[in-house]
C-alpha positions as a Markdown table, in Angstrom:
| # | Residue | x | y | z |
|---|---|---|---|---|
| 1 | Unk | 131.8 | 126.4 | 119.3 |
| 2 | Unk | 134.3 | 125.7 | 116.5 |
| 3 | Unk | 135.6 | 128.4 | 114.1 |
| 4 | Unk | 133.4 | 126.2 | 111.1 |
| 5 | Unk | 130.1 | 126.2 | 113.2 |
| 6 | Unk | 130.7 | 130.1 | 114.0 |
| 7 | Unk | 130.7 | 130.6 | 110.2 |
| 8 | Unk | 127.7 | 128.7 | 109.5 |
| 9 | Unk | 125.6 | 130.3 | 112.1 |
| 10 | Unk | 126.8 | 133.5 | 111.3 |
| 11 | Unk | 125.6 | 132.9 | 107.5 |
| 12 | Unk | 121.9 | 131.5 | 108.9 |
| 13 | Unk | 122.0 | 134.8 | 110.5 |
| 14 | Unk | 122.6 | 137.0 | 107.5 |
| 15 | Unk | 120.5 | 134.8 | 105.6 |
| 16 | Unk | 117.6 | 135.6 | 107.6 |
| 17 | Unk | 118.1 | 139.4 | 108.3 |
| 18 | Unk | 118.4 | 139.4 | 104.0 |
| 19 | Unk | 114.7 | 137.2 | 104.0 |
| 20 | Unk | 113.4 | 139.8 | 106.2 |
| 21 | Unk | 114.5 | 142.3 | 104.3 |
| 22 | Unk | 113.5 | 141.1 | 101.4 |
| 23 | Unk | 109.8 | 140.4 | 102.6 |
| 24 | Unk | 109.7 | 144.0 | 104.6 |
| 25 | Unk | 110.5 | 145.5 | 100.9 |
| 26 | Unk | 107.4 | 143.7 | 99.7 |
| 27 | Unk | 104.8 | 145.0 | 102.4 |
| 28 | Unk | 104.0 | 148.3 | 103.6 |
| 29 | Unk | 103.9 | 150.7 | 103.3 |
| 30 | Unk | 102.6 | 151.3 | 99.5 |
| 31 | Unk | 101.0 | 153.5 | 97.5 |
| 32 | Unk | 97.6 | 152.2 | 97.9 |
| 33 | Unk | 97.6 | 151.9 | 101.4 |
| 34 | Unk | 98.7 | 155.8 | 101.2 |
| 35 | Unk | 95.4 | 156.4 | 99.7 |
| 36 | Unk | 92.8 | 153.8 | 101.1 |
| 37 | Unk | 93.8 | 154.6 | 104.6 |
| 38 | Unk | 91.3 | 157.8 | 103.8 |
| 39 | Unk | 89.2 | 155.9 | 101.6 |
| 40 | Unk | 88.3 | 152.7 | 103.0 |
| 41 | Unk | 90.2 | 152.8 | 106.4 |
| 42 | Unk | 88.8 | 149.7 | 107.7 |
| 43 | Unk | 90.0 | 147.7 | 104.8 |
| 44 | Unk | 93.7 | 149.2 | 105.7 |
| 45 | Unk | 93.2 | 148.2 | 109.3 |
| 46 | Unk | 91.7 | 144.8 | 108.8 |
| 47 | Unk | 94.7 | 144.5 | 106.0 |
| 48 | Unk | 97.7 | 145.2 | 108.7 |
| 49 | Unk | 95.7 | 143.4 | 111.5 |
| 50 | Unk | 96.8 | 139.8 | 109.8 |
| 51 | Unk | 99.6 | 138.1 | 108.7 |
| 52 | Unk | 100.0 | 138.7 | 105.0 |
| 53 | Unk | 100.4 | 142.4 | 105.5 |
| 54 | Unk | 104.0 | 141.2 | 106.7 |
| 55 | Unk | 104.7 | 139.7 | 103.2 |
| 56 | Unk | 102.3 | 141.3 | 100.4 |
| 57 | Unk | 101.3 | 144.4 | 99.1 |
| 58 | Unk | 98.0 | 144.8 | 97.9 |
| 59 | Unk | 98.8 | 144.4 | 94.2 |
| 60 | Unk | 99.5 | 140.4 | 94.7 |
| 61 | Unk | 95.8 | 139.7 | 95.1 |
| 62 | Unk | 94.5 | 143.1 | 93.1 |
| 63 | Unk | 97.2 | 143.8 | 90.3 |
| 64 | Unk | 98.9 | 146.6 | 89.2 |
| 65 | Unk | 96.4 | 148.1 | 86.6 |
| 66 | Unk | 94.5 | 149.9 | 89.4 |
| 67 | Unk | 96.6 | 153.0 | 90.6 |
| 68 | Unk | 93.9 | 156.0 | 90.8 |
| 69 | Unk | 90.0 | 156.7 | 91.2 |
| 70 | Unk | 89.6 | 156.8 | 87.3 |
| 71 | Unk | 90.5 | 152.9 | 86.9 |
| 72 | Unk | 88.8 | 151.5 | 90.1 |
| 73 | Unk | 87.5 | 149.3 | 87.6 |
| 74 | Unk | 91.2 | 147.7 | 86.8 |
| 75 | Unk | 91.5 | 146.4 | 89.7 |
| 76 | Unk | 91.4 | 143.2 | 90.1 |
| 77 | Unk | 89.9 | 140.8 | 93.0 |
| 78 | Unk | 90.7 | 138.0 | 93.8 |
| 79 | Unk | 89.5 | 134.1 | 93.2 |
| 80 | Unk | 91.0 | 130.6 | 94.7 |
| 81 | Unk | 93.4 | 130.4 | 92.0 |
| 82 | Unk | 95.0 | 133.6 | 93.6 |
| 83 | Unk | 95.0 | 131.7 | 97.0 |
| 84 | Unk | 96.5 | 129.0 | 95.3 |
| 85 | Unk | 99.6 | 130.5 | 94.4 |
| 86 | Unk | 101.1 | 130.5 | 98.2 |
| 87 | Unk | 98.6 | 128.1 | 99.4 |
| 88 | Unk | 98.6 | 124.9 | 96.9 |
| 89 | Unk | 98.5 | 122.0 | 99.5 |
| 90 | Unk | 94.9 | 123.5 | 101.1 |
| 91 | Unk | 93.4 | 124.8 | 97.8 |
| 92 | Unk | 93.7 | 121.1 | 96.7 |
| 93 | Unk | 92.2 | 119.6 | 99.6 |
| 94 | Unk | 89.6 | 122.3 | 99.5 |
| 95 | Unk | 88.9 | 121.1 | 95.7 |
| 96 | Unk | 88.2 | 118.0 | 96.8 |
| 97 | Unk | 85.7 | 119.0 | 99.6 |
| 98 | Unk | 82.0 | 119.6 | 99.3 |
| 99 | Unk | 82.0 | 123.4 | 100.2 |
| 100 | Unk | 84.0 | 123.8 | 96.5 |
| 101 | Unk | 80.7 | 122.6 | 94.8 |
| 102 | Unk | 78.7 | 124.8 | 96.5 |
| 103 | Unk | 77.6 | 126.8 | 93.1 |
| 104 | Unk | 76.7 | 123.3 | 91.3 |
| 105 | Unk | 73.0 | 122.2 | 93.3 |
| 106 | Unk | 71.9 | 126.1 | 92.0 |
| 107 | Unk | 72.0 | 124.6 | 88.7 |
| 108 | Unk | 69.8 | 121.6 | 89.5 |
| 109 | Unk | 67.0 | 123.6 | 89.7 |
| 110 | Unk | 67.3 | 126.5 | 87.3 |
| 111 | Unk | 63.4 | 126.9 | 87.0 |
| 112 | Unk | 63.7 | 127.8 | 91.0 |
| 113 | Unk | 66.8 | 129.8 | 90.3 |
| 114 | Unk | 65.3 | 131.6 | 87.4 |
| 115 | Unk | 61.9 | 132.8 | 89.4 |
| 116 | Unk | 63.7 | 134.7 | 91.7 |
| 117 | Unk | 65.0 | 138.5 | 92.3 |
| 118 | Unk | 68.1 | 139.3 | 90.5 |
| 119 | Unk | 69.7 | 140.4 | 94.0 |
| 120 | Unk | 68.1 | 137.2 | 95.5 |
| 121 | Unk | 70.6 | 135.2 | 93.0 |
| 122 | Unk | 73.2 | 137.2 | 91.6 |
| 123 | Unk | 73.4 | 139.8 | 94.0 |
| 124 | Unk | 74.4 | 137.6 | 96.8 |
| 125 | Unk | 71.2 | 138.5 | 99.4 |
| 126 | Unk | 69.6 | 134.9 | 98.9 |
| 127 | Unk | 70.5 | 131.3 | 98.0 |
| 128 | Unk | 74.3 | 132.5 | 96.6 |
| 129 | Unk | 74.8 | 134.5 | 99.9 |
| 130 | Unk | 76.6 | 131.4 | 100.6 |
| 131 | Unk | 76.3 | 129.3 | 97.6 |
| 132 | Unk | 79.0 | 131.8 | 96.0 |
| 133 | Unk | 81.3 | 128.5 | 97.1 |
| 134 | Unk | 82.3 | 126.8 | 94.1 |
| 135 | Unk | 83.0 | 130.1 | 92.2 |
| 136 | Unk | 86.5 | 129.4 | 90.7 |
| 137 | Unk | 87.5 | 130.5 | 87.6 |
| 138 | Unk | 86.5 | 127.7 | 85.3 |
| 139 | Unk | 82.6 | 128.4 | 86.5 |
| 140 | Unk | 83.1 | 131.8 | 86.2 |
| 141 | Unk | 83.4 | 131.5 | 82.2 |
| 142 | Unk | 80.8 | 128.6 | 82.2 |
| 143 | Unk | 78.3 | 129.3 | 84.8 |
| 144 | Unk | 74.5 | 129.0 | 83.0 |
| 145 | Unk | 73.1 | 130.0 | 85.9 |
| 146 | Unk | 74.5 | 133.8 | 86.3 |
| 147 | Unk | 78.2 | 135.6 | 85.8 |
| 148 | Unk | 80.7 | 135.8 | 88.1 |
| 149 | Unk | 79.8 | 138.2 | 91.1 |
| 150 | Unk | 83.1 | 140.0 | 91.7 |
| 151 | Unk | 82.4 | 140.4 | 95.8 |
| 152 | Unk | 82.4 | 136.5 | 95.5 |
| 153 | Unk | 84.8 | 134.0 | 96.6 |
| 154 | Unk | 85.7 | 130.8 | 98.3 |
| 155 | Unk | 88.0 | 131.4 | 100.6 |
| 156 | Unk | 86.7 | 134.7 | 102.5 |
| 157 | Unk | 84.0 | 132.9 | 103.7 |
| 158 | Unk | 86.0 | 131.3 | 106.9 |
| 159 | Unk | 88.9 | 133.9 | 106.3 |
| 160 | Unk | 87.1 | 136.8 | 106.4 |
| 161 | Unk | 88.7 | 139.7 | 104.0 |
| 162 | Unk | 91.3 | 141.5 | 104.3 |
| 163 | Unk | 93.2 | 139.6 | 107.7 |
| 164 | Unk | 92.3 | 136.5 | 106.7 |
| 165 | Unk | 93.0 | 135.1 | 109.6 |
| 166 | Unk | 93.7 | 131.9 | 110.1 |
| 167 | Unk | 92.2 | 132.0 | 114.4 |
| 168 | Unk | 89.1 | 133.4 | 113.5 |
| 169 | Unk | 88.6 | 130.4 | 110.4 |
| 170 | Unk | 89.4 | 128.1 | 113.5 |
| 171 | Unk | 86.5 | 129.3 | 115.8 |
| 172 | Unk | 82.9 | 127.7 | 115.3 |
| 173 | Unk | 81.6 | 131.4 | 114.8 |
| 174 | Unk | 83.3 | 131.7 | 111.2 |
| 175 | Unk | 80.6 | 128.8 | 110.4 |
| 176 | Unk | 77.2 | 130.6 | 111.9 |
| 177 | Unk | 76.7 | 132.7 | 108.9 |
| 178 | Unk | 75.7 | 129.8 | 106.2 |
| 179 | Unk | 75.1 | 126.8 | 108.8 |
| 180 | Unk | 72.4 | 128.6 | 110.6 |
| 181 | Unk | 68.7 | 128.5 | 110.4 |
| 182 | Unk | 65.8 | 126.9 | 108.5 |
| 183 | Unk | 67.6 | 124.0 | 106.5 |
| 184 | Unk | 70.6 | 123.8 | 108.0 |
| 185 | Unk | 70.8 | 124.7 | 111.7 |
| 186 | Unk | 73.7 | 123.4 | 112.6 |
| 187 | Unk | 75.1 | 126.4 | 114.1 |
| 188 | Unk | 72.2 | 126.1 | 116.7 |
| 189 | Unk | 72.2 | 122.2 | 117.5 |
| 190 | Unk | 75.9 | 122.5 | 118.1 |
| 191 | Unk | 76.0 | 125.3 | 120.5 |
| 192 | Unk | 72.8 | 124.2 | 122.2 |
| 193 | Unk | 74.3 | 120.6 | 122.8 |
| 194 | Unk | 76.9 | 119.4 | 125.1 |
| 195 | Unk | 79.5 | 119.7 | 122.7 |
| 196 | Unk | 78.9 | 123.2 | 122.3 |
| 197 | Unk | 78.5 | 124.1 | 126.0 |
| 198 | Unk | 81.8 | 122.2 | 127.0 |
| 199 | Unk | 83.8 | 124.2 | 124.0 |
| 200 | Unk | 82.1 | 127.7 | 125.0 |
| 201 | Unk | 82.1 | 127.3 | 128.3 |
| 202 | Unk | 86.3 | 127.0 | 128.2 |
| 203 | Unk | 87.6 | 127.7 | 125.1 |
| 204 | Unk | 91.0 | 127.7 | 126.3 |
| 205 | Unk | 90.6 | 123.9 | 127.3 |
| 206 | Unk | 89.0 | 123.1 | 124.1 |
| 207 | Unk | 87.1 | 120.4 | 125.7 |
| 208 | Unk | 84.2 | 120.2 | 123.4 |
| 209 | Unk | 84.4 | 119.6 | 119.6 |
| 210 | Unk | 84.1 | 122.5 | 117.4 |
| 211 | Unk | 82.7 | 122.4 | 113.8 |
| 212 | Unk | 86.4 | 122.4 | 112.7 |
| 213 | Unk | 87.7 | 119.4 | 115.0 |
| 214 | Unk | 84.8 | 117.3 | 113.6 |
| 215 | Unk | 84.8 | 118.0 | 109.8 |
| 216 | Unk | 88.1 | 119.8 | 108.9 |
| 217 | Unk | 90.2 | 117.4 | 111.1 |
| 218 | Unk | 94.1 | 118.1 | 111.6 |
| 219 | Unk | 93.5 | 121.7 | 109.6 |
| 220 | Unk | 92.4 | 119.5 | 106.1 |
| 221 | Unk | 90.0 | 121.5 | 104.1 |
| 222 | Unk | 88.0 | 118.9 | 102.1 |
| 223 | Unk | 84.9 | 119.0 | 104.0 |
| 224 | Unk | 82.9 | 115.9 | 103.1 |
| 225 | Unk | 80.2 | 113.5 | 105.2 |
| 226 | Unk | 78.7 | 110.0 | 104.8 |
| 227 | Unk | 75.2 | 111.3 | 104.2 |
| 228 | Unk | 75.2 | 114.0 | 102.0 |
| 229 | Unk | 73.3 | 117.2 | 102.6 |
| 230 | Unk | 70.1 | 115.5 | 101.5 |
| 231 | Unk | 71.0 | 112.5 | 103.3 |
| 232 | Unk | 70.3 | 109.8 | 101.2 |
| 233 | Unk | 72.7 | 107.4 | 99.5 |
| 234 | Unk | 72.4 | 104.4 | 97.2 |
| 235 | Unk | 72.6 | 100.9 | 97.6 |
| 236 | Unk | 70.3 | 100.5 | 100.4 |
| 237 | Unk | 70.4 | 97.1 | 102.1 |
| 238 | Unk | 67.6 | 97.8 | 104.2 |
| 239 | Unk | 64.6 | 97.1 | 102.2 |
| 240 | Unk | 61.9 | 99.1 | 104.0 |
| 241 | Unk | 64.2 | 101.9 | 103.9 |
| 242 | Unk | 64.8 | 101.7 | 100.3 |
| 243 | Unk | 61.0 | 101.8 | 99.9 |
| 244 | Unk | 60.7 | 105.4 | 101.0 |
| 245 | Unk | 64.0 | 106.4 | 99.7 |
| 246 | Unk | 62.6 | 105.4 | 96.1 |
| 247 | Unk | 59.9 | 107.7 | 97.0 |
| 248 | Unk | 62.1 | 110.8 | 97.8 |
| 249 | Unk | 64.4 | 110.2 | 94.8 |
| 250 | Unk | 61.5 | 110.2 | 92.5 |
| 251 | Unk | 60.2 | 113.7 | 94.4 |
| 252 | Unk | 63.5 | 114.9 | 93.9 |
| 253 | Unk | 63.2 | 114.4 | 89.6 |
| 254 | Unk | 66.8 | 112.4 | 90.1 |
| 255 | Unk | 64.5 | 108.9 | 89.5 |
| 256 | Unk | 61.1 | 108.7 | 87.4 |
| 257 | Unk | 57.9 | 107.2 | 87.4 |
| 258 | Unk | 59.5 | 104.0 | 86.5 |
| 259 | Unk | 61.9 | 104.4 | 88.9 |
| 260 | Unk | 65.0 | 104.8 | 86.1 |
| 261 | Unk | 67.6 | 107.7 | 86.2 |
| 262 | Unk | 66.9 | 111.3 | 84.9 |
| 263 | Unk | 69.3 | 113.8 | 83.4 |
| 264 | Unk | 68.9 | 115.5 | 87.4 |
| 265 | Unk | 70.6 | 112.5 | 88.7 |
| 266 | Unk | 74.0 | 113.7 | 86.5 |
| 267 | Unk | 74.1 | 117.3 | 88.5 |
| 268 | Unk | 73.9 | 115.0 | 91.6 |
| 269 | Unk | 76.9 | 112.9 | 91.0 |
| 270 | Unk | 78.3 | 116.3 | 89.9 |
| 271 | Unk | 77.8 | 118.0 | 93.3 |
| 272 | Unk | 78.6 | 115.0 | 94.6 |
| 273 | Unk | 75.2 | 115.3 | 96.8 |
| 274 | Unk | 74.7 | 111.5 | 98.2 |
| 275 | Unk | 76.8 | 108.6 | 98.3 |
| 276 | Unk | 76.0 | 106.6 | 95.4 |
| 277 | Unk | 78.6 | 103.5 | 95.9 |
| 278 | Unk | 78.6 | 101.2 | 99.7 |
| 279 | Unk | 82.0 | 101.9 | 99.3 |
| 280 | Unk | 82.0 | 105.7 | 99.4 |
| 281 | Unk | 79.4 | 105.7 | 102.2 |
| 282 | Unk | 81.8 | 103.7 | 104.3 |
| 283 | Unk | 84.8 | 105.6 | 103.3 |
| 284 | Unk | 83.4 | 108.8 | 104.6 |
| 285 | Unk | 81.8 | 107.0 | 107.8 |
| 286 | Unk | 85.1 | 105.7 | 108.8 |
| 287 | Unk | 87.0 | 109.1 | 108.5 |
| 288 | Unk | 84.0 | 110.0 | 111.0 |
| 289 | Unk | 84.3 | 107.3 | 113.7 |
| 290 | Unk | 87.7 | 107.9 | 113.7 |
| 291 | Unk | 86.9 | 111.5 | 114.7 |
| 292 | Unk | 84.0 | 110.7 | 117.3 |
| 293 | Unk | 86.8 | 108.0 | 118.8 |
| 294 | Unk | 89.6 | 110.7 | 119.5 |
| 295 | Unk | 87.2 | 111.6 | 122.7 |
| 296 | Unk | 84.8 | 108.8 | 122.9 |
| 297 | Unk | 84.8 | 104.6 | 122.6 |
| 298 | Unk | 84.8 | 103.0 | 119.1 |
| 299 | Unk | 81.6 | 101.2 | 120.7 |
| 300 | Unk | 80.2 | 104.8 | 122.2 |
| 301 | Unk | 80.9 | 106.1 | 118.6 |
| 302 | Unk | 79.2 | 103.8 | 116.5 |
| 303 | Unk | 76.3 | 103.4 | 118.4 |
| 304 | Unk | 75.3 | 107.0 | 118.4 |
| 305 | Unk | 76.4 | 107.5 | 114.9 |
| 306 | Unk | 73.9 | 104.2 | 114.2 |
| 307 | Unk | 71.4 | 105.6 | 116.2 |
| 308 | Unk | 71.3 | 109.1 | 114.2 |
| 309 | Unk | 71.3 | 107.1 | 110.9 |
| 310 | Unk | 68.3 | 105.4 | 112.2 |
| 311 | Unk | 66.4 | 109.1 | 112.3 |
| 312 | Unk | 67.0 | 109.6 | 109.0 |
| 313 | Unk | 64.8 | 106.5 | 108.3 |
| 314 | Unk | 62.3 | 107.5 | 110.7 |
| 315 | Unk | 61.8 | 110.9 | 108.7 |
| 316 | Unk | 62.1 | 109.5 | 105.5 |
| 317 | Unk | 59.2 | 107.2 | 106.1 |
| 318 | Unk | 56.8 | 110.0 | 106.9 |
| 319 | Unk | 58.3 | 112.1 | 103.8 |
| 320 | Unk | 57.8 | 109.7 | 101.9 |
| 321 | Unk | 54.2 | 109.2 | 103.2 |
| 322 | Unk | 53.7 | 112.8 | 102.6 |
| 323 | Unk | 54.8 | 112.6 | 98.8 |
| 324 | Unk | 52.7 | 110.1 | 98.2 |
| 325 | Unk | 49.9 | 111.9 | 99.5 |
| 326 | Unk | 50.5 | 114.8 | 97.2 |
| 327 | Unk | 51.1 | 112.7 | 94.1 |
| 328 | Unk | 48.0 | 111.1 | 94.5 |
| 329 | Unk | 46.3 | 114.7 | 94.0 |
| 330 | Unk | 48.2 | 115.5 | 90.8 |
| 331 | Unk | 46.7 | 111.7 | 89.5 |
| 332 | Unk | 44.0 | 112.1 | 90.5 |
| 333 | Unk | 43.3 | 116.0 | 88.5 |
| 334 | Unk | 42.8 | 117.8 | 92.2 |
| 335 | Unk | 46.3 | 119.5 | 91.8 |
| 336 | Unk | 47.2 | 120.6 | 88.3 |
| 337 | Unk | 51.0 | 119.8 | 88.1 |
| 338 | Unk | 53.0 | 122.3 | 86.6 |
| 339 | Unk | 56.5 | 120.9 | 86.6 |
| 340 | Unk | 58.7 | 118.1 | 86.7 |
| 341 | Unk | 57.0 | 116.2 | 83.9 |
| 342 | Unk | 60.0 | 113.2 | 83.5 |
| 343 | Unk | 58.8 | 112.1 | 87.5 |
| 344 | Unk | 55.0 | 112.6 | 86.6 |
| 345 | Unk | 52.7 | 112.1 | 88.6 |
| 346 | Unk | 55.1 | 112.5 | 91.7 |
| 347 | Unk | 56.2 | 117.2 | 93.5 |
| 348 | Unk | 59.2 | 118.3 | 92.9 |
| 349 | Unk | 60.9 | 119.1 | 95.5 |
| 350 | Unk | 63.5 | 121.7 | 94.0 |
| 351 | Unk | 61.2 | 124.3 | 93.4 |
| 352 | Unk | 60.7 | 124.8 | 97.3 |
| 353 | Unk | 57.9 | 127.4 | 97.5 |
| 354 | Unk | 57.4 | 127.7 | 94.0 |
| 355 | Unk | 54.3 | 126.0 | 94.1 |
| 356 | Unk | 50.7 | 127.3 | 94.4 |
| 357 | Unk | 48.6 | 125.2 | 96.8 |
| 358 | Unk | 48.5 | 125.0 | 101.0 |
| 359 | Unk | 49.5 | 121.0 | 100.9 |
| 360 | Unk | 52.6 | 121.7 | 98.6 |
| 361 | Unk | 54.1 | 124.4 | 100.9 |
| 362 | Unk | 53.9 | 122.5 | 104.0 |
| 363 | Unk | 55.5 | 119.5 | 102.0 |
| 364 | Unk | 58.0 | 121.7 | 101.1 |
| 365 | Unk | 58.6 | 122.8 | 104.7 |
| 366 | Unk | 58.7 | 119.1 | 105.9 |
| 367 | Unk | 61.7 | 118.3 | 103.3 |
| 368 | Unk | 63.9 | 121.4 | 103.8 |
| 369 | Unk | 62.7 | 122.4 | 107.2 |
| 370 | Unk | 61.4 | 119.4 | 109.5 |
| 371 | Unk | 63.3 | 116.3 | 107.9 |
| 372 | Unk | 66.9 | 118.8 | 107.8 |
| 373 | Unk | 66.4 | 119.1 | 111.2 |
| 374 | Unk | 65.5 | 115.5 | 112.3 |
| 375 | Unk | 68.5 | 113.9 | 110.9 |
| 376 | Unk | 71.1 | 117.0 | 111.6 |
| 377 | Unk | 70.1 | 117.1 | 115.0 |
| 378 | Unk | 70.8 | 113.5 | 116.0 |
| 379 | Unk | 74.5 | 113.9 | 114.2 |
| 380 | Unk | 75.3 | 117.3 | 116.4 |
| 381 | Unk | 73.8 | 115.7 | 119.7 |
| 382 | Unk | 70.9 | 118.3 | 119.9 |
| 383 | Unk | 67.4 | 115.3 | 121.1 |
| 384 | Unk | 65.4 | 118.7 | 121.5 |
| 385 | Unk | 66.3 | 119.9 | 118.0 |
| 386 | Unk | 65.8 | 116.2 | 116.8 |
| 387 | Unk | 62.1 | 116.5 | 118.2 |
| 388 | Unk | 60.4 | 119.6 | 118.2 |
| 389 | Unk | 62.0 | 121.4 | 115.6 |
| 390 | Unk | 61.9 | 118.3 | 113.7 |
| 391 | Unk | 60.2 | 114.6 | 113.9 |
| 392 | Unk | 57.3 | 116.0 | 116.4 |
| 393 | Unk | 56.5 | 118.7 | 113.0 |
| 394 | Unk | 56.7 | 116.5 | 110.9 |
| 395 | Unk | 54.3 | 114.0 | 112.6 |
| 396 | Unk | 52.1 | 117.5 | 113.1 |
| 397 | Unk | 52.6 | 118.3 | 109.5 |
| 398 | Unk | 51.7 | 114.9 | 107.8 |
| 399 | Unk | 48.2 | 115.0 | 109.7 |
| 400 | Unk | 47.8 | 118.7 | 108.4 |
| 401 | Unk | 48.4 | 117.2 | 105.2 |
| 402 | Unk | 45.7 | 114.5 | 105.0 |
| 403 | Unk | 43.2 | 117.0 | 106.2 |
| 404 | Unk | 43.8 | 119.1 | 103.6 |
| 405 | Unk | 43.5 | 116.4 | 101.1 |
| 406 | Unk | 40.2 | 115.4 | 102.8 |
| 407 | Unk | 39.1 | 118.6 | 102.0 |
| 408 | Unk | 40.3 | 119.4 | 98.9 |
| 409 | Unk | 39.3 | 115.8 | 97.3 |
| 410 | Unk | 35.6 | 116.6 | 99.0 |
| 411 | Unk | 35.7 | 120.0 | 97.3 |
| 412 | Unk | 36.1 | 118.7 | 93.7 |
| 413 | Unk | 33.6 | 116.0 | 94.8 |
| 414 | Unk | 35.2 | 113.3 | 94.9 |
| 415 | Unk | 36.0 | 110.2 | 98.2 |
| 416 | Unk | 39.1 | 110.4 | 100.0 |
């Protein structure tokens, strides 16, 4: 080596023993740690267990005002804006994504919102459990729909507090919590299908997808899909199809009677809920095929994907059916409609169980329930999901349905 490359690697060398130093001086031990280690030692272990106990202390996500038990209300906790500081690149991609909306469809249906428990909303043990997505701190200040929940925030939901660790935000498990279940099992369809059984089965080979390799490819953050959670999009080239979809959109308060927009449709395009341009649709599609074709053909890829969009039109003609069925009992007087005037006579879907006849609840069930799982099902390569938990209930449901309407239209005397 010559006497100019010696010098230079001996200056690398001191420049890296200084960063060390440097970034040791920053983390432990502290003050708090001193104390929570008999307070809330699991918080301390969890803390030292990941990487950021190597670089912060625990005032650069909680401040410095907090330094005894007689201001446990000074300190501070954090939101994505505090992530933001050392992580800039994912916070944006994360901005962009459809998880950082999450707070926005609670607020297109504030008369459902509004009916519930205080803890069911605000306290985190319903709807905002998960929906505490979306709480940066812009909503915080302008949130109509409750304040800021301090226990909330974005990114603990994968990285769980206080390692934040980046391997367990990777496995499929740090998405069972909020993808599980009656409207959204995708959890279930993905561990029950051949995906999931290849990935669990050897984890170290990662030969099946996980939820991350599919829709947070190459580590990005801004979770997005074709469909939208209610899977429905606009234009529709398919004429049939756009039949029932009229339907559903008018169920949903975002159309009318008339068939025109309502203010609703403007929290949609907000939460960015469907696809409401060809061009988006195809945009998000293609990011898709080019995940499916990183193990499978382009032809293998598209034709299942086709085939999956195809149940969705299979569903939505029985929904739509099943709308129909109960807007021809408000019409008609046998039902007295108590919301959702601007799409009169047509439910309304938002308000769920909020409703006060038999017929309305299992309408209810068939959008969030039967028709979730029809359509998700196909997409995670789950057939069994797909029919019995999905297009086989809602075939049972919809004859449930007309019997009820038999009945009820012969109980207020009048001909089905």
């Amino acid at each position: 080596m010559k006497k100019g490359e010696l010098w230079l690697s001996l200056l690398i060398c001191m420049a890296c023993i200084a960063a060390v130093g440097v970034l040791q001086a920053q983390a432990r031990p502290s003050a708090c740690e001193t104390c929570h280690a008999k307070i809330t030692p699991g918080i301390v272990k969890d803390f030292n267990r990941g990487k950021m106990s190597k670089v912060l202390t625990c005032i650069a996500c909680h401040g410095k005002s907090h330094v005894s038990e007689k201001d446990v209300a000074k300190a501070k906790l954090p939101t994505i804006s505090t992530c933001k500081k050392c992580h800039p690149e994912r916070v944006k991609e994360y901005m962009g994504g459809k998880h950082a909306l999450g707070l926005l469809p609670i607020t297109a249906f504030p008369g459902f919102a509004h009916q519930q428990p205080q803890a069911f909303i605000a306290g985190q043990k319903g709807c905002n459990g998960c929906h505490n997505l979306g709480v940066t701190d812009e909503s915080v200040l302008n949130s109509k729909v409750r304040k800021y929940y301090r226990y909330g925030m974005d990114c603990q939901n994968c990285h769980t507090r206080h390692a934040f660790s980046k391997e367990e935000a990777l496995q499929p498990e740090a998405c069972n919590s909020c993808h599980t279940g009656f409207d959204h099992a995708q959890w279930e369809m993905w561990f029950h299908s051949k995906h999931g059984a290849a990935y669990v089965t050897d984890r170290k080979a990662h030969r099946g997808p996980t939820c991350q390799d599919c829709h947070m490819p190459d580590g990005k953050h801004g979770v997005m899909t074709a469909w939208g959670f209610l899977a429905l999009r606009l234009p529709e080239a398919d004429k049939e199809w756009m039949g029932y979809r009229v339907t559903i959109l008018k169920a949903l308060g975002v159309l009318d009677a008339n068939g025109k927009p309502t203010k609703r449709l403007d929290v949609v395009k907000k939460a960015n809920m469907v696809r409401l341009t060809k061009a988006s649709w195809d945009a998000q599609r293609a990011k898709m095929e080019a995940v499916c074709q990183k193990c499978h053909s382009a032809t293998f890829a598209k034709e299942n994907l086709k085939n999956a969009d195809q149940m969705i039109k299979a569903s939505d003609k029985i929904l739509s059916q099943a709308i129909d069925l109960v807007a021809g009992l408000y019409k008609d007087g046998i039902i007295k409609k108590k919301t959702n005037q601007a799409t009169f006579p047509y439910p309304d879907l938002l308000t769920f169980y909020e409703v006060n006849t038999t017929i309305e609840q299992k309408l209810y069930e068939m959008f969030m329930d039967y028709r979730m799982k029809t359509y998700q099902a196909a997409f995670h390569i789950m057939p069994d999901y797909t029919t019995w938990y999905g297009y086989a209930k809602m075939k049972q449901t919809l004859v449930e349905m007309k019997e009820l309407a038999r009945n009820m239209r012969a109980a207020a005397g009048q001909k089905s």
